[in-house]
Structure formats: C-alpha cells, structure tokens
ZAVEXTOR-318211 format. One record per atom (N, C-alpha, C): x, y, z. Coordinates in steps of 0.05 Angstrom, whole numbers, plus 32768, in hexadecimal, padded with zeros to 4 digits. Example, Ala and Ser with C-alpha at 12.3 -4.5 7.8 and 13.67 -1.06 7.14 Angstrom:
REM residues 2
81087F8E809C;80F67FA6809C;81087FBE809C;81017FD3808E;81117FEB808F;81028001809D;
***
This chain:
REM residues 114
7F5E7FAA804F;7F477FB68042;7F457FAE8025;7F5C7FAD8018;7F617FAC8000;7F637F8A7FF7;7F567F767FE5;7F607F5F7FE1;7F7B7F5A7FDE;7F897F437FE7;7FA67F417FE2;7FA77F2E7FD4;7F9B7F277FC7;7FA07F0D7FA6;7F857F1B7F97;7F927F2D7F8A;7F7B7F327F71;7F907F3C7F5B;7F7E7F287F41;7F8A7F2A7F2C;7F7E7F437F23;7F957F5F7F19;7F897F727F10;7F8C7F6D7EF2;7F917F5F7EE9;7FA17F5F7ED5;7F807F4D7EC6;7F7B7F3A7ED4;7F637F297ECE;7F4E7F417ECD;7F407F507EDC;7F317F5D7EE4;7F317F6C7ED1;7F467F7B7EC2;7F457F8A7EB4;7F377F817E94;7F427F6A7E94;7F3D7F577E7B;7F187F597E7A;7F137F567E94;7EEF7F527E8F;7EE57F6F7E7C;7EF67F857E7D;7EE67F9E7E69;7EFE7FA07E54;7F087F8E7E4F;7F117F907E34;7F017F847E21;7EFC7F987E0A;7EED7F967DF7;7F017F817DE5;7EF67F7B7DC0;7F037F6E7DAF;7F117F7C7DA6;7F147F947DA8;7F247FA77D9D;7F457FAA7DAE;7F3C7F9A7DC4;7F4E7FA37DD6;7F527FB87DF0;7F437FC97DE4;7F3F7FDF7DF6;7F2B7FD67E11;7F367FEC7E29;7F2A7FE07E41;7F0C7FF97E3C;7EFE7FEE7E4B;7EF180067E4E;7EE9800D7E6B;7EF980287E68;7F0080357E83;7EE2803E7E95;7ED180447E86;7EB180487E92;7EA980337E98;7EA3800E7E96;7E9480037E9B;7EA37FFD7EB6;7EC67FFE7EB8;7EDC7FF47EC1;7ED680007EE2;7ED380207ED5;7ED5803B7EED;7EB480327EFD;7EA1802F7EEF;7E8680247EFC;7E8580147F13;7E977FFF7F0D;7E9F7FDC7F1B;7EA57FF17F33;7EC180007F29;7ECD800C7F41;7EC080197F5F;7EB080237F4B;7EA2803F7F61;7E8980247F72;7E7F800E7F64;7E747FFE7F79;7E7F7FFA7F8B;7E977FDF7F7C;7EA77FD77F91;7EB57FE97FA7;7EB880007FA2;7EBC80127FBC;7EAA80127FD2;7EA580097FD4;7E83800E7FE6;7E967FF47FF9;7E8E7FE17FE7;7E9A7FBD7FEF;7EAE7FC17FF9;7EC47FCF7FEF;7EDD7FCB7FFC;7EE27FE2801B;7ED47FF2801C;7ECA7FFD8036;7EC57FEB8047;7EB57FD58040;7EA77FCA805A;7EB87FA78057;7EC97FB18049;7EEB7F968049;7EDB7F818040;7EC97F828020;7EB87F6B8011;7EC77F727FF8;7ED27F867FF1;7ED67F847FCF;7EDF7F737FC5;7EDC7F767FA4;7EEB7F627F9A;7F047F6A7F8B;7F0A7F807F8E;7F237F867F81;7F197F957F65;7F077F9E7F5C;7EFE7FB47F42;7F147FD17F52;7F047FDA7F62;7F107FF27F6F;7F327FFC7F6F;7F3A7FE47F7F;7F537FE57F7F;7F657FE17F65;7F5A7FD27F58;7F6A7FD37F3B;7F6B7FD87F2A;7F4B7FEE7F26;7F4580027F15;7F5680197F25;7F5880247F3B;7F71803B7F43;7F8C80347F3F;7F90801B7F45;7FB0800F7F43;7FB980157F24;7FAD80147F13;7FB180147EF8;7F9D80397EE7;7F94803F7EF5;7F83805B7EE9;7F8E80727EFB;7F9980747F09;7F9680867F20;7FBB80907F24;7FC180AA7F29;7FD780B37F3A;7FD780BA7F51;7FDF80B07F64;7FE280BD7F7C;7FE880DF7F7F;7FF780E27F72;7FFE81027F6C;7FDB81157F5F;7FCE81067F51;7FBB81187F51;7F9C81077F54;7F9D80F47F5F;7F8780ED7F75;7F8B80F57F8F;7FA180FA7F91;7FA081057FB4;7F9A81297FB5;7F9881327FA3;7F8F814E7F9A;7F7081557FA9;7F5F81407FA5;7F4481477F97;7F3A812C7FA7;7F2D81347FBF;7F1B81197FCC;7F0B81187FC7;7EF681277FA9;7EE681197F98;7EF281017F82;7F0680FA7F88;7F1580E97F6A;7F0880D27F74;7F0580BC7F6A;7EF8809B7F6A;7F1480977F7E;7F25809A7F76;7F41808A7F7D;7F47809B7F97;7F3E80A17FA9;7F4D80C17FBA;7F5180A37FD7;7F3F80A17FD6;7F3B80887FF0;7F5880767FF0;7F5B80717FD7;7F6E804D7FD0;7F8B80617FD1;7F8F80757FC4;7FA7807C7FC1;7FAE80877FDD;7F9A80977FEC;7FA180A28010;7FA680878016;7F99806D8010;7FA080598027;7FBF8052801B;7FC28056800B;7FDD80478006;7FF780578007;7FF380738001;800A80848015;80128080802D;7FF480798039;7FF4807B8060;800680608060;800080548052;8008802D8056;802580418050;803080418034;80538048803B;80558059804A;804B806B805A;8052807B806B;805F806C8081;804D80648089;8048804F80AA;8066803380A1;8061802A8094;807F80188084;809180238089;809380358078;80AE8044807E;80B8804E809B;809E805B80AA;80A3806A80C7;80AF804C80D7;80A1803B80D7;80A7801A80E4;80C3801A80E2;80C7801380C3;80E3800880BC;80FF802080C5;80F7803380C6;810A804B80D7;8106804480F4;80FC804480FA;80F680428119;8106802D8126;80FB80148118;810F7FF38121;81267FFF811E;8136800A8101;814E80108103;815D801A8119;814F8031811E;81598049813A;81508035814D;813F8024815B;813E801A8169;81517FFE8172;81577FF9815C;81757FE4815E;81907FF0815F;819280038154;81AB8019815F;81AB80158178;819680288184;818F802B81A3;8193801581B0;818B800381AD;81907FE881B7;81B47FDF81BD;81B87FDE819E;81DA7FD78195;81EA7FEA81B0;81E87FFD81A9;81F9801781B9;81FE800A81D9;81E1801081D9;81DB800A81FD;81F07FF08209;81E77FD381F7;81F77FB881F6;82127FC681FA;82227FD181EB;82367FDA81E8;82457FE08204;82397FEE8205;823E80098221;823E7FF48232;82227FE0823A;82257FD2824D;82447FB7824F;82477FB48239;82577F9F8239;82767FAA823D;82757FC58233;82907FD58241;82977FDF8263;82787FDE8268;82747FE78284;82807FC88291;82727FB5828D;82767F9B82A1;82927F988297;82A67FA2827A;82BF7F98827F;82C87F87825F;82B37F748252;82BA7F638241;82BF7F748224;82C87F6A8214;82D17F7081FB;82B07F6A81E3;82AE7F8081D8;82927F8481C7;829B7F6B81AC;82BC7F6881AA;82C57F628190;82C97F478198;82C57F2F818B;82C77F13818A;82E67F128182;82F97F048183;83107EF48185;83127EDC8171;
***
C-alpha cells in the first residue's frame, strides 16, 4: 500500500523554506491528499512520510480522527503479523526437529554424526 522507494528525506526538502524550517501545514495538506491516493495503492509517498517523521504510534493510535491513525494501525498490524510468522516457523521447526528425532530413534540410527 505504502511506496517502497520514497525519499522522505527529499519530500520533506520540497516545504523547506530559506530559513530552513519545514512547514508542517503545507507538508500536513500534501498528506491528507495523498491519503486518499494511497488508499487506492496510487500515492506518492507525502502521507507516509509526513507520519513517519510527525506522528507517534503511541498517540495516533489513541484518536482515529489523527491524519496518521490509518499508517501507524497499518504498521503495528505489519509487526504484529512479522513477529506472529517468525514465532510460529520457530515452534514449527522444533516440531519438526523433535518428531525427526523420535523417528530416527524409533527405526534404530544414531541422531549424532561420527
């Protein structure tokens, strides 16, 4: 949903003023379009990298009026689901290992190489 090569770092540069300063209103504007876009998997990355850089998960996930409530739920769920995966393979290669085990004691042979 989210672009996977976007310079946020570039993006950000387009509302930096001469002073330096970004300006978070013209920045937050881009955003609230490009949300629309990145719903229907067209954005260009304003959205995502105005939350990546403006936003906490700890208090955008508060308040599903926040701009950011959408990007930060998707990206808990994303480590959620990561993490549940990567536990799972684990316990599921145990399970595996064990079983091998058992079987190879059952038919007789040695689990340990020589």
């Amino acid at each position: 949903m989210y672009p996977v090569r976007t310079d946020c770092d570039g993006l950000a540069q387009l509302f930096t003023g001469s002073d330096g300063e970004v300006d978070l209103e013209a920045y937050k504007q881009h955003a609230e379009h490009d949300l629309e876009e990145t719903s229907q998997f067209r954005g260009a990355g304003y959205y995502m990298c105005y939350c990546k850089k403006n936003s906490k998960a700890s208090e955008a996930l508060r308040d599903e009026d926040d701009l950011c409530y959408k990007y930060q739920k998707d990206k808990s769920t994303g480590l959620a689901l990561t993490t549940t995966v990567t536990i799972l393979v684990s316990i599921i290669n145990i399970v595996i290992r064990t079983i091998n085990i058992k079987l190879i004691n059952a038919i007789g042979y040695d689990t340990e190489s020589k």
